[in-house]
Structure formats: C-alpha cells, structure tokens
N, C-alpha and C positions, 0 to 999 in steps of 0.2 A: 704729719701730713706730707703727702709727696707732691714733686712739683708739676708730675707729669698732664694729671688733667687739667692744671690751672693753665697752661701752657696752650690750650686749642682756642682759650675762648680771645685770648689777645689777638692773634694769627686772625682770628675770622670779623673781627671789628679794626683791621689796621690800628690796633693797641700794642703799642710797647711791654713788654715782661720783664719785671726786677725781682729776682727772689735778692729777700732781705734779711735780716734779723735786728727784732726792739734791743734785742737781748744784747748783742753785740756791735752792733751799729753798721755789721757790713751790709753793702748798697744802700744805705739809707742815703747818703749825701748826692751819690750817684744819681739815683731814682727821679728826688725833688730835683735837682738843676736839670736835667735832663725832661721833666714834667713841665717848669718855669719853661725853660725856654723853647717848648714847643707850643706852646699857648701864648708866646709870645709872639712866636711866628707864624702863627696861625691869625692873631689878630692884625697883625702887620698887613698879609695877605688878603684878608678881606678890608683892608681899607684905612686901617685906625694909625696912629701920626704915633711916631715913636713919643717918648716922655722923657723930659729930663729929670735929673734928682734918683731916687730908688735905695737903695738898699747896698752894700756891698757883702756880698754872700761868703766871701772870702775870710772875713776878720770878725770876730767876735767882737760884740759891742754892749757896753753897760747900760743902761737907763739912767739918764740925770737924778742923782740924790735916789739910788737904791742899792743897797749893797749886798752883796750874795746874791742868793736864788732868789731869797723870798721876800 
C-alpha cells in the first residue's frame, strides 16, 4: 500500500499523518505521544483542569504480582 493517498485525507480534516510499521515499531511511539498530547491540549483548551497522578510513558512498568507477558 502507498502512502500517497492516505496523505490527502489528514491535510483536509486538520489530522496529523504517521506512517508506521506493527512489524517494526517505527513511528509507533512517535504517533501515540504525539495523539496523547494533542487531546490533551485540546481538552485543556476547552475548559478541563489538568490532572495530577498519570502514567509515565517513558519507563516500562510491571503489574504487581505478574510476571512476563502473560
């Protein structure tokens, strides 16, 4: 698939363009922090009161009492 016609419909909805690959994870990290934090700014803007606490997107984190993936 080429990326040429995927590319008109972002442009005309003031939508952001990531080509990415599942396969090899380029743009993938990219894409999502760049998706978060415009929707974060977007609710900022209309109104909404930042949050304390969240997620830190930087470090990999376990789940108490699971080990591995699964």
């Amino acid at each position: 698939m080429t990326a040429r016609p995927h590319r008109t419909l972002p442009r005309a909805d003031d939508m952001k363009f990531f080509e990415t690959s599942a396969r090899s994870g380029q743009n993938v990290t990219e894409a999502f922090i760049t998706l978060a934090t415009d929707v974060k700014e977007r609710l900022l803007k209309a109104g909404g009161e930042p949050q304390t606490g969240g997620v830190n997107l930087g470090q990999a984190q376990k789940a108490p009492g699971k080990k591995g993936c699964c």
